[in-house]
N, C-alpha and C positions, 0 to 999 in steps of 0.2 A: 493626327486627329485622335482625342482620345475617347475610348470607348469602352462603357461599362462594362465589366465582366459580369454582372446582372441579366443580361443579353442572353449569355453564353450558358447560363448557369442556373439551378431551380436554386431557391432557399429551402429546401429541405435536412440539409445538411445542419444550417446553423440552427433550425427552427427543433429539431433533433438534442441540439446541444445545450442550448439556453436554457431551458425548461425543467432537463435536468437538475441542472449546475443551482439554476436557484433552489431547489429542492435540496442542496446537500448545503446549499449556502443558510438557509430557513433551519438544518438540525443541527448546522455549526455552530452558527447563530445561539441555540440553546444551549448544546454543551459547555459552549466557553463561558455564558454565562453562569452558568453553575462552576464552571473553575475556578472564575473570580470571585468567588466567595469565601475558598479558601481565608480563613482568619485564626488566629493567636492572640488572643484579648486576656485571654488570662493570667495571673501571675507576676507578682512583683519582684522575684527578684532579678536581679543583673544579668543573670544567665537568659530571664525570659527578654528581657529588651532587647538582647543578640538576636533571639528566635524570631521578635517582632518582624525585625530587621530582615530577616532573610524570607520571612512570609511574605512582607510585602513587593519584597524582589521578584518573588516569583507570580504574585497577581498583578505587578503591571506589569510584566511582558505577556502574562496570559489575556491583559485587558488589550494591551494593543493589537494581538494577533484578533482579538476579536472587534476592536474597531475595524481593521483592514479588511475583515469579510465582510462585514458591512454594507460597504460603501459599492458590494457585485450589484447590479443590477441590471432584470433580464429584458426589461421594457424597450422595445425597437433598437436593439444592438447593446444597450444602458450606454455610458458612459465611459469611450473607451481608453483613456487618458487613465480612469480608474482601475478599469481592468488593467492597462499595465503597469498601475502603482501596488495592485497585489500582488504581480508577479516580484515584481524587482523589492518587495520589500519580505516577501519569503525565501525569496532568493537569498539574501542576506540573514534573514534572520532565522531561518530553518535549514534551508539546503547546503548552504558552507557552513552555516555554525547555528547548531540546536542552540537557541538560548534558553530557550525557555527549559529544556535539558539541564542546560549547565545552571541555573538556576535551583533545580530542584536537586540535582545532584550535591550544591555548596548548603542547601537545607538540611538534606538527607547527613551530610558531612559534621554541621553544626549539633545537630542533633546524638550522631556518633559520641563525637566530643561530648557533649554536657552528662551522656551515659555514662563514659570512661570515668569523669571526674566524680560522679557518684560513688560508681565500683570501687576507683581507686582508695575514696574517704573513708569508705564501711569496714575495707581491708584495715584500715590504719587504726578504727576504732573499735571495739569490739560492739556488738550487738546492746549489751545491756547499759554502754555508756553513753558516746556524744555521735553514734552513729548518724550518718546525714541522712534527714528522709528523702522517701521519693515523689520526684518530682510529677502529683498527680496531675497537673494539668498535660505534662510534654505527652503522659502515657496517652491519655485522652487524646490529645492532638495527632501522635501518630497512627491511630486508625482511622482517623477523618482523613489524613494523609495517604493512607493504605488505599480509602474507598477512590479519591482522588487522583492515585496515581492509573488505577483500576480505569478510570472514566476517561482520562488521557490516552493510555496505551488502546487501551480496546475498543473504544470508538473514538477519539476527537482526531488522532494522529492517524489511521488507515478512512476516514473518510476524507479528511484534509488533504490525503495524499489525491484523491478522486478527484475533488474537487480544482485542484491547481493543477489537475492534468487536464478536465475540461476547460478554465480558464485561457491555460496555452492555447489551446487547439482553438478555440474563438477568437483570442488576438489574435493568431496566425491568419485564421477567416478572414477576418473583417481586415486588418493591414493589406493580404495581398491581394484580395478582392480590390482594393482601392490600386495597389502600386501596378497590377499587370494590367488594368487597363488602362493605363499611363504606358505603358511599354508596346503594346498592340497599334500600330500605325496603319494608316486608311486602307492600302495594300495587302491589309491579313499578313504579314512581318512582326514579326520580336522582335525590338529591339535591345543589342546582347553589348552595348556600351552604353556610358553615358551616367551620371549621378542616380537618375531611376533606379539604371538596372545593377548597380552596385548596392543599391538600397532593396532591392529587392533580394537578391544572397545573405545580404547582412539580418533582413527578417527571417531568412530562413535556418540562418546558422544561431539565432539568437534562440528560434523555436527548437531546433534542435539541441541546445548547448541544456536548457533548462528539462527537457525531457531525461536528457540522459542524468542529468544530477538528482532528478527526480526518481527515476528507474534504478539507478546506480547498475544499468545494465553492461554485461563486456559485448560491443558490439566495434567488428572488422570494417574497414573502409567499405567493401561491399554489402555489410550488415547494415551501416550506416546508408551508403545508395539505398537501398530496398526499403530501411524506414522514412527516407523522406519519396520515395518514389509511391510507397502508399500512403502517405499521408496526402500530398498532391492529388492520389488521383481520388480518396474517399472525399475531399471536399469537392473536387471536380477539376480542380486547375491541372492537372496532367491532360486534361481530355481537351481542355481550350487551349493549352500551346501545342500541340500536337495535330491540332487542326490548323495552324498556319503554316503560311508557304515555305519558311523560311526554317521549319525544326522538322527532326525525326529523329527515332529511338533514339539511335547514334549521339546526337548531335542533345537530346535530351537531356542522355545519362554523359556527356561531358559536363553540360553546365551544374551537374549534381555533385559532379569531381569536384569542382571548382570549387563551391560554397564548403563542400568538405574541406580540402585543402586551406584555401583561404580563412576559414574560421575554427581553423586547428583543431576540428571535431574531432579526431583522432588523438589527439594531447587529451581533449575533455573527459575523451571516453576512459581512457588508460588512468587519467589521473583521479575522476570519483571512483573509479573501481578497486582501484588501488587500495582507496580508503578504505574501501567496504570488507578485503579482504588479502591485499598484496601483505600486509602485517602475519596475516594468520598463516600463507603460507610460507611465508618465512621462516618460523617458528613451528608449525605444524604442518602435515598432510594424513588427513582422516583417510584411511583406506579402509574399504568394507567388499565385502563379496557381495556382488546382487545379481543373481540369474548368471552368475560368470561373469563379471564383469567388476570393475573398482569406482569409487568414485571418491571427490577430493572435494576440498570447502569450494571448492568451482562452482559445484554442483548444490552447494547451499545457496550460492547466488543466482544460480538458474533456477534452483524451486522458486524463493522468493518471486522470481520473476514471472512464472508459468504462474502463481497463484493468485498472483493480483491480476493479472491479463490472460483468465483462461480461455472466454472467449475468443481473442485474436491469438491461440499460439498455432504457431506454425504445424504441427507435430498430429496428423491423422491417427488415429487410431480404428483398426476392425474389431469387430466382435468374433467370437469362434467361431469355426464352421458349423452350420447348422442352425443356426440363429437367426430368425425372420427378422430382420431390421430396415424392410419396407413396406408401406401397404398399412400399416397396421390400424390406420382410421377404419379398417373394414374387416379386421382380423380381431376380433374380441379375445377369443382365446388365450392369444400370447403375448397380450400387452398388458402395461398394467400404466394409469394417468402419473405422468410427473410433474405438469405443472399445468395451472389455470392461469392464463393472462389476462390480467387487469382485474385482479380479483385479490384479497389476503388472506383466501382458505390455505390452510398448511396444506405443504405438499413434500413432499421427495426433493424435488427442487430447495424452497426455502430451509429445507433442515440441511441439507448438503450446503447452501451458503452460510446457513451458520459455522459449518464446520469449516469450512472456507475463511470464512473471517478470522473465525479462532486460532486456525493456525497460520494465517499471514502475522497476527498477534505475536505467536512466537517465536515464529520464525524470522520477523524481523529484530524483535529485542533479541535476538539469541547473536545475530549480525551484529546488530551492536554493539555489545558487551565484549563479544572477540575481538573487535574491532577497536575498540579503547583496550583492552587486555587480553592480547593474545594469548597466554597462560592458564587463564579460564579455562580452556581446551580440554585439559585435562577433569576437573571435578565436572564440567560439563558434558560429557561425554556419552552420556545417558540419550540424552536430547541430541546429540548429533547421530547417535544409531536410530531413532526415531526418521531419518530421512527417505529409507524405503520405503518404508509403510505411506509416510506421505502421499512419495511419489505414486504409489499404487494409489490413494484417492482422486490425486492432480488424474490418474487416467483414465478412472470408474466416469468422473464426472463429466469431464469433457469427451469423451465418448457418448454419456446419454445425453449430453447438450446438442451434439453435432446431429443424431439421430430426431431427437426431440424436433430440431428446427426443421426438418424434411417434410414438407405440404403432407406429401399421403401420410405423415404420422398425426394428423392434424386432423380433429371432429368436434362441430358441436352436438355435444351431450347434455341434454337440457336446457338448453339453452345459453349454455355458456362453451366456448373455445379450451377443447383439450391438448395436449399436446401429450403423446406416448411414445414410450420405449418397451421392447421387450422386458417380460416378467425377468430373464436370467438378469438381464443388465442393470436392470436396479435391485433384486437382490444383490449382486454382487458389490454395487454402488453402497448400498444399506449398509453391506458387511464391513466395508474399508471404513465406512464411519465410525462403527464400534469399535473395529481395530484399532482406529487413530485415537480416541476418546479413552481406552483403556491404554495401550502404549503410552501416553503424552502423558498421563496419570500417574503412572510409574516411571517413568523418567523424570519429575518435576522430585518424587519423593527420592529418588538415587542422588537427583544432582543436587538435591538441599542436605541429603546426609553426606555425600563428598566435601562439599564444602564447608559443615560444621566441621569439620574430620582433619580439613587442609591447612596450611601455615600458611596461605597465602593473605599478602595485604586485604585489609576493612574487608574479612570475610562475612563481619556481623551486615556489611549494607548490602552484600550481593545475596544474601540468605534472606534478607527483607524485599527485595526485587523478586525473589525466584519466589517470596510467600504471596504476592503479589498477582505473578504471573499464574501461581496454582490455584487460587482464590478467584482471578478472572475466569480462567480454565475449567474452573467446578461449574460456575453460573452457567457459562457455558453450555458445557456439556449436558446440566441440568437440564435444561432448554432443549436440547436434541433427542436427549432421552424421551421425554417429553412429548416431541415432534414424531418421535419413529413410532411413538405407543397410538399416536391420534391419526396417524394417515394410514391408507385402506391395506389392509396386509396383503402381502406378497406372495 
């Protein structure tokens, strides 16, 4: 008999999810259309119809990434055939192979080139004779390129990433919503054969196959158990087979082995991580002293990953002794507001996520770059010593988020919903801001003079990338400064 897991189960979960998702789907939506506008109209000669050529390479795959978001929609589950045609088609064309990267990449190359051939003319003629002028249109084109690539890395590419992680997480929904109550028999029984219940691992190892490429996280066959064991049980489906006669823990966490196993989650995991960083230590291992201790490019992979997922990381943190961090809806003294919910007054909060943003920004192009060129290592080195400091914000924050979300740190004052943490914890939190904002500042200007300085290959592209990242970086920080000046001092 099959029986709905609707039964079993609130819609809170997906109703949670959708409403988001559209929401990041509506500013994707926008960004990309501003990408595709990207043009090179000007210019006749032969050099410019190459440029044409690679411009428009790279607006239509920025145009198709933005058909495919398109087509989400949050209306009663939207379209779910759709939803898994965005996955599987960013799957392909983001998550095994940046196209739209390697696109801009053979732009950015093209452009090298046409430079070179000028330098090289002007060398051969002297100044006052058949010197080659320059090419005013490419100049121009490269800052519209510059603001461009600015609008990609720093918001199109880390929202996108959000986006396709709630996309998963609702296919996941809505598929096994439909398959386990096909597998639930009149008796309150799983049943653990059978085409269903093989369809049902294979949606599991699919959802998890695409998380980890998306995370590019190093995660153990036991790491693996524990992310699908909480993913099951925040939609609920842990809690409805668990309830039948027929499963426990035991018996749970084998069929978890299973889908791991069977869907070579463990290959998936070892082999995007690899990408992300098996090159790097090959070649390098960053050793630093921090509190007594070392850490290695491992540990750029695990920021990465604590800083896009601060919310869910594992990792408690206390405040020092002495430090009131309960109670404080009724303790004025030692609190100070960090955030208003459902509201866009500036807070402590929103300037710490921009800090947030900014450096997932650079701390994944920095992944990157290693990652195609391990030997970077070296003129970059500026911005790998930047990873303490980081990590001391990854703990300011998530510390006053953990405190923050605590009912007694919660008052309406004025009629609007506060949420507090002690006065030390966000000055200290304030502090790691400016540390990161001025460090990050001085390590962009080290690693663009290293590599003016270096013999290594198309130093001139990676010095236009790093002008890039320092130029998003200023906005940035701009903005923060900004933010710290206008919320209530500390």
């Amino acid at each position: 008999m099959r029986r709905s897991v609707h039964n079993l189960l609130t819609n809170t979960y997906i109703a949670n999810k959708l409403k988001p998702a559209d929401g990041k789907r509506a500013k994707l939506i926008e960004i990309f259309d501003q990408l595709t506008q990207l043009s090179y109209e000007k210019g006749t000669r032969k050099s410019d119809t190459a440029m044409r050529e690679k411009v428009e390479n790279v607006v239509h795959e920025a145009t198709a990434y933005y058909k495919t978001i398109r087509i989400f929609s949050s209306g009663k589950g939207g379209d779910m055939e759709a939803f898994r045609d965005i996955l599987f088609f960013f799957d392909e064309r983001y998550l095994q192979n940046f196209r739209l990267r390697e696109c801009l990449d053979l732009l950015r190359n093209e452009i090298e080139r046409q430079k070179k051939i000028e330098d090289d003319s002007n060398v051969e003629h002297p100044p006052e004779r058949n010197a080659r002028k320059v090419n005013i249109h490419l100049k121009e084109f490269e800052q519209d390129l510059q603001e461009w690539e600015k609008l990609l890395l720093n918001q199109a590419e880390p929202l996108l990433r959000k986006f396709l992680s709630d996309v998963n997480d609702i296919v996941l929904f809505y598929r096994l919503n439909d398959k386990i109550g096909r597998l639930i028999t009149s008796d309150d029984v799983f049943a653990r054969s059978g085409p269903h219940y093989r369809e049902f691992k294979s949606i599991i190892a699919y959802y998890t196959e695409f998380h980890l490429k998306l995370m590019r996280t190093p995660l153990s066959p036991e790491d693996l158990r524990e992310l699908i064991n909480q993913t099951l049980q925040q939609m609920g489906f842990r809690h409805a087979i668990l309830k039948l006669r027929n499963v426990n823990q035991d018996i749970f966490n084998e069929m978890i082995y299973e889908i791991i196993n069977e869907g070579n989650l463990g290959d998936t995991a070892k082999k995007f991580t690899d990408r992300s960083r098996g090159a790097l230590d090959a070649i390098m291992t960053v050793e630093r002293k921090d509190d007594g201790g070392e850490f290695s490019t491992k540990d750029l992979m695990k920021l990465f990953e604590n800083l896009c997922d601060i919310e869910n990381m594992k990792e408690r943190y206390k405040p020092e002794p002495g430090i009131v961090f309960a109670g404080l809806a009724k303790i004025e003294r030692e609190r100070y507001p960090f955030h208003i919910p459902g509201t866009f007054d500036i807070s402590l909060k929103f300037v710490s996520e921009y800090m947030r943003n900014s450096l997932i920004f650079v701390v994944d192009w920095l992944l990157k770059e290693l990652q195609k060129s391990p030997h970077y290592s070296k003129p970059l080195r500026p911005l790998l010593d930047c990873v303490p400091v980081i990590r001391g914000f990854v703990k300011n924050y998530k510390l006053a988020m953990d405190i923050a979300a605590d009912k007694s740190n919660q008052a309406v004052v004025r009629s609007k919903e506060r949420h507090f943490i002690p006065k030390k914890i966000a000055d200290g939190l304030a502090q790691s801001i400016r540390d990161n904002c001025s460090q990050l500042k001085q390590a962009l200007v080290d690693s663009s003079y290293n590599v003016a300085n270096s013999t290594i290959d198309r130093s001139g592209v990676l010095t236009k990338k790093i002008t890039v990242i320092r130029d998003s970086c200023t906005d940035s920080h701009m903005r923060i400064s900004k933010g710290l000046s206008e919320i209530e001092r500390i």
